[in-house]
N, C-alpha and C positions, 0 to 999 in steps of 0.2 A: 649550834655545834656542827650540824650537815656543811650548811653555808661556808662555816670557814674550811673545812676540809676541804670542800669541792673546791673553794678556792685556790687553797693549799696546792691541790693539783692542777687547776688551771695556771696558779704561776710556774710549776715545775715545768710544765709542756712550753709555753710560752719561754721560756730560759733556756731551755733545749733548742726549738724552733731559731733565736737569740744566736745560739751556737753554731748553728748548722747553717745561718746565713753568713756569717762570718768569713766559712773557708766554702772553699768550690766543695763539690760532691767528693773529689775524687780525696782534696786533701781533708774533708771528714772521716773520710773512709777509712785514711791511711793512720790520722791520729787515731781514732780508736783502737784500729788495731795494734799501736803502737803501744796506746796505755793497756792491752791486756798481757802484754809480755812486760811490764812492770814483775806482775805476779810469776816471773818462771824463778826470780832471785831463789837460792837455795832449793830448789826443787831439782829432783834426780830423774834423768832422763836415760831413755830406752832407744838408740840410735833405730830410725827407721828406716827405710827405700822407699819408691814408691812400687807396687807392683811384688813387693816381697814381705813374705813374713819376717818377725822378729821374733827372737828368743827373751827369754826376760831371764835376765840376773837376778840376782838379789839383794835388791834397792829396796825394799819393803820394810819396817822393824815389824816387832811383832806388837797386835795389838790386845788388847783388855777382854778381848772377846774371851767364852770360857770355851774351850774348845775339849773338856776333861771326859764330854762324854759323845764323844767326837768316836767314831768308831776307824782304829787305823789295824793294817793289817802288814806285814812286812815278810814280803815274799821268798819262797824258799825256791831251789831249783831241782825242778820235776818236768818230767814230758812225758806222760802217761796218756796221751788222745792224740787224737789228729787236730791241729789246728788248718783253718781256712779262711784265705783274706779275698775280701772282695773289692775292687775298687772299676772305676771306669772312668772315660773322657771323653768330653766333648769340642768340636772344632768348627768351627762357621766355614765354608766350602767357597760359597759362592750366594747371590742373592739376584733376587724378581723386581719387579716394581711390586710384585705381588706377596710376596714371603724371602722366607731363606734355604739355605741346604745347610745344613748339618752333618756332621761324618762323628758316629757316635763308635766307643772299640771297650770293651770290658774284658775283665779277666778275674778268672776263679783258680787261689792257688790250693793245692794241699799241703801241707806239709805234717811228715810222722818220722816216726824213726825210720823206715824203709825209704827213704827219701821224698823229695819232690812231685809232684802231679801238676801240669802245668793246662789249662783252659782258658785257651784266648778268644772271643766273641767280635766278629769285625775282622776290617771299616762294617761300619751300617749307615747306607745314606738316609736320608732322612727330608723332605721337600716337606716345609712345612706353610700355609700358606690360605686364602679362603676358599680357593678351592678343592682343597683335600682339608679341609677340615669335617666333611660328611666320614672319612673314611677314618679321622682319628677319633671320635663320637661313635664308631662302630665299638671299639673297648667297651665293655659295660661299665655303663654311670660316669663314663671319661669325661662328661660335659659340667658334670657339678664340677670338677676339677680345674678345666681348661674350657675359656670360654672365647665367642670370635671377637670379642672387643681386644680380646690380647694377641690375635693373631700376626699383628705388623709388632710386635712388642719383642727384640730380641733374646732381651734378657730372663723375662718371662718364661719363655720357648724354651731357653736353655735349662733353665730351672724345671720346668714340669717332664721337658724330656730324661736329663742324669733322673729327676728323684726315680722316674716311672722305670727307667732301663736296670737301676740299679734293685728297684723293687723284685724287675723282674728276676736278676740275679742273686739275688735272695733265696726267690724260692728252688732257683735251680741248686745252687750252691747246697741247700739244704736235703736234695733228691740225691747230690751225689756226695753226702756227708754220713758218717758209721754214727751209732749210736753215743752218745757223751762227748759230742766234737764242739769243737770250740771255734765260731764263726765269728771275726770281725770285720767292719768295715769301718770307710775311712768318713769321718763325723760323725753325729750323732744319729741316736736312735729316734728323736723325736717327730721326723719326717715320714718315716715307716705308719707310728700310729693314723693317720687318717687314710693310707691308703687301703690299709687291713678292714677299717669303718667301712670308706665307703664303696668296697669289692666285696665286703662280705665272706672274703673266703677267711678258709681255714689256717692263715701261717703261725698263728699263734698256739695254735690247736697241734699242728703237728709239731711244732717246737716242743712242747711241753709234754708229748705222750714219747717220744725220741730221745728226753732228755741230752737235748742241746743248750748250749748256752750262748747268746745273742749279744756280743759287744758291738759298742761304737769309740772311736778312738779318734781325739781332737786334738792337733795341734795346736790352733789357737783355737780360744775361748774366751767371752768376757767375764766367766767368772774369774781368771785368774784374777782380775781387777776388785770382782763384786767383795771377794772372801781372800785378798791382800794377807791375812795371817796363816789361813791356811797354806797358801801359794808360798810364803817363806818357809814354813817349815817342812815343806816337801822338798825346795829347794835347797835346803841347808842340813836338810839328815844325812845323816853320813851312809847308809842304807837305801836301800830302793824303797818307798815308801808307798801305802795307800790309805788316803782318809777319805771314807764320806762325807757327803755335805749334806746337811739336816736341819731343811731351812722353809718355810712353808708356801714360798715362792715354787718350790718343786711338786708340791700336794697331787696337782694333776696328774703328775708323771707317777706318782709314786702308785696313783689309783690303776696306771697300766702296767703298774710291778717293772716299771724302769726306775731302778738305784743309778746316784750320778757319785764320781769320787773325781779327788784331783789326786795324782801319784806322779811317779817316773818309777822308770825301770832298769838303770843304773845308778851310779855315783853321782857322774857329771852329766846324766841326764836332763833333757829338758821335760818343763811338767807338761803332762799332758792330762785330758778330761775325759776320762774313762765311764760309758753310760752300759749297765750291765742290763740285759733284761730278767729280772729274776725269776728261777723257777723253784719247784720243792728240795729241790738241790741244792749242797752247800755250793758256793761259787769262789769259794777262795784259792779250786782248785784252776780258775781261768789265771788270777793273777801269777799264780807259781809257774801255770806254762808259758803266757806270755813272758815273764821275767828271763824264762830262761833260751826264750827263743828272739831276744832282743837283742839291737845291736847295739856293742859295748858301748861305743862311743855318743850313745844318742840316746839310747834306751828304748830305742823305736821299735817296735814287732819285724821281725826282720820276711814275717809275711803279710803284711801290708806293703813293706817298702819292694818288695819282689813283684806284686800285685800292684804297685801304683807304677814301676816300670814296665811292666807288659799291657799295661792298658794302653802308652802311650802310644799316638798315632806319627810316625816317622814323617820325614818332610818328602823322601822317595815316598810313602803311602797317601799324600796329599795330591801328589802331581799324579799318581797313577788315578788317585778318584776324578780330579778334576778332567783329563780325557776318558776315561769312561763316560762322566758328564754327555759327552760327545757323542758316546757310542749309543746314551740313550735319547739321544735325538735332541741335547739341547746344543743353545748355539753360545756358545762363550766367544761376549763381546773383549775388545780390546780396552783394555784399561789398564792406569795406573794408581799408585797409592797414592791419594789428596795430600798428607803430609808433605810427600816427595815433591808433589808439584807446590805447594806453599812456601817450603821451607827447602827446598834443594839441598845441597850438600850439609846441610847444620841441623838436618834430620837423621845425618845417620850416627850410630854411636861408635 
């Protein structure tokens, strides 16, 4: 019985091999991929860009899943605390043979009923590289986190720098926060947990004796995809809506008292994926303020989108970092952009 199976599969490979001599490389390549757009007949599609998010309609039915003890909550309009949005950006400068430069810029806003409080952080240059990598290892325990094999890695770099910058605005954000204030920032909270492990301090400690409430707020998310029934029916209430997801894929999280929900915060809102960090405190009172401090048309916190536009670093704040570059004794070579010189005129849009 082995014998014929293995056979069974030595003819299959053989019959393939059979096919793939047939056509050149390139025209295998292109039937295959031709027969998997067979499979798009009747399937609904989410128009994409490249380099942009997508909103997602309501293409979804609903499914058989029982969602009856699903816990949903449907926000009322209150603004009783201060809310405060955190976000930050990063920008590539300039590069070494040896590293990169970075130009990192953050912002912490307030928002209460006495108005606005606006903290901008930046430009902050950033040389990241082997040889300053003794002085980013000065952080304590930074090296479990960032190691020198990733040092020529940009993407890397990018990443370990926002989580750490924004980490650090975290805890500032929380120093100049009143007691019962409502801090969001922009993704999830799941990033935070290892750097609180492995610095050992106290953010969680003084979150909870403060009685602060700790959001993350995601635009896109692959749960909209994972839990497809929930995602319609956030999208199709006629209501601002909020439901947890109660799924044992999250168990970890839930072990660091972060609850995850899918909602919006208008009508025609888009959903987004709301990570609460929970404390002894009820929290339905974050959803009531953010509901009522979002903007109509989007249902977005209209203090993150205040906070994700002051983060951002101007193209005058680019040209003044890159001569300062100068001023601190480096020598910026002449160059052009590789596309331009590839592809001249049918690079630009």
């Amino acid at each position: 019985m082995k014998i014929m199976k293995n056979q069974l599969i030595s003819n299959q490979i053989q019959e393939k091999h059979h096919k793939y001599n047939e056509y050149s490389r390139l025209d295998y390549f292109i039937k295959v991929m031709q027969k998997t757009c067979q499979y798009l007949k009747g399937v609904k599609l989410v128009p994409k860009e490249p380099g942009h998010a997508y909103a997602i309609a309501p293409i979804f039915k609903y499914g058989n899943d029982d969602m009856s003890l699903s816990y949903r909550y449907y926000p009322k309009r209150v603004i009783d605390t201060t809310l405060v949005g955190i976000d930050s950006s990063i920008h590539p400068i300039a590069e070494s043979k040896n590293g990169y430069v970075f130009a990192l810029q953050g912002a912490i806003i307030l928002h209460s009923i006495k108005g606005n409080k606006i903290f901008r952080f930046g430009p902050i240059l950033s040389y990241i590289s082997k040889d300053t990598m003794h002085i980013i290892n000065d952080i304590p325990n930074c090296h479990i986190l960032y190691s020198k094999q990733y040092s020529l890695n940009p993407t890397i770099i990018k990443k370990f720098l926002i989580d750490l910058f924004e980490y650090t605005l975290l805890h500032e954000a929380i120093s100049l926060s009143q007691k019962r204030s409502i801090i969001t920032v922009d993704g999830t909270l799941t990033r935070f947990i290892k750097y609180t492990y492995i610095f050992g301090d106290s953010l969680f400690k003084r979150i909870v004796e403060r009685g602060i409430y700790i959001t993350g707020i995601s635009k896109k998310s692959r749960l909209f995809k994972l839990f497809p029934h929930i995602t319609t029916e956030v999208i199709k209430s006629e209501l601002p809506i909020v439901i947890r997801i109660q799924d044992s894929i999250f168990r970890r999280l839930q072990l660091h008292n972060i609850h995850i929900y899918l909602g919006k915060f208008s009508k025609c809102g888009i959903p987004l994926r709301i990570d609460i960090l929970y404390t002894n405190n009820s929290y339905t009172c974050v959803f009531d303020n953010l509901y009522t401090i979002a903007y109509a048309a989007t249902g977005y916190p209209n203090v993150l989108r205040d906070a994700h536009i002051t983060a951002k670093i101007s193209k005058a704040e680019l040209i003044g970092l890159r001569l300062y570059l100068e001023r601190l004794g480096a020598q910026i070579l002449p160059s052009f952009r590789i596309r331009d010189i590839l592809f001249g005129v049918y690079n630009k849009k």
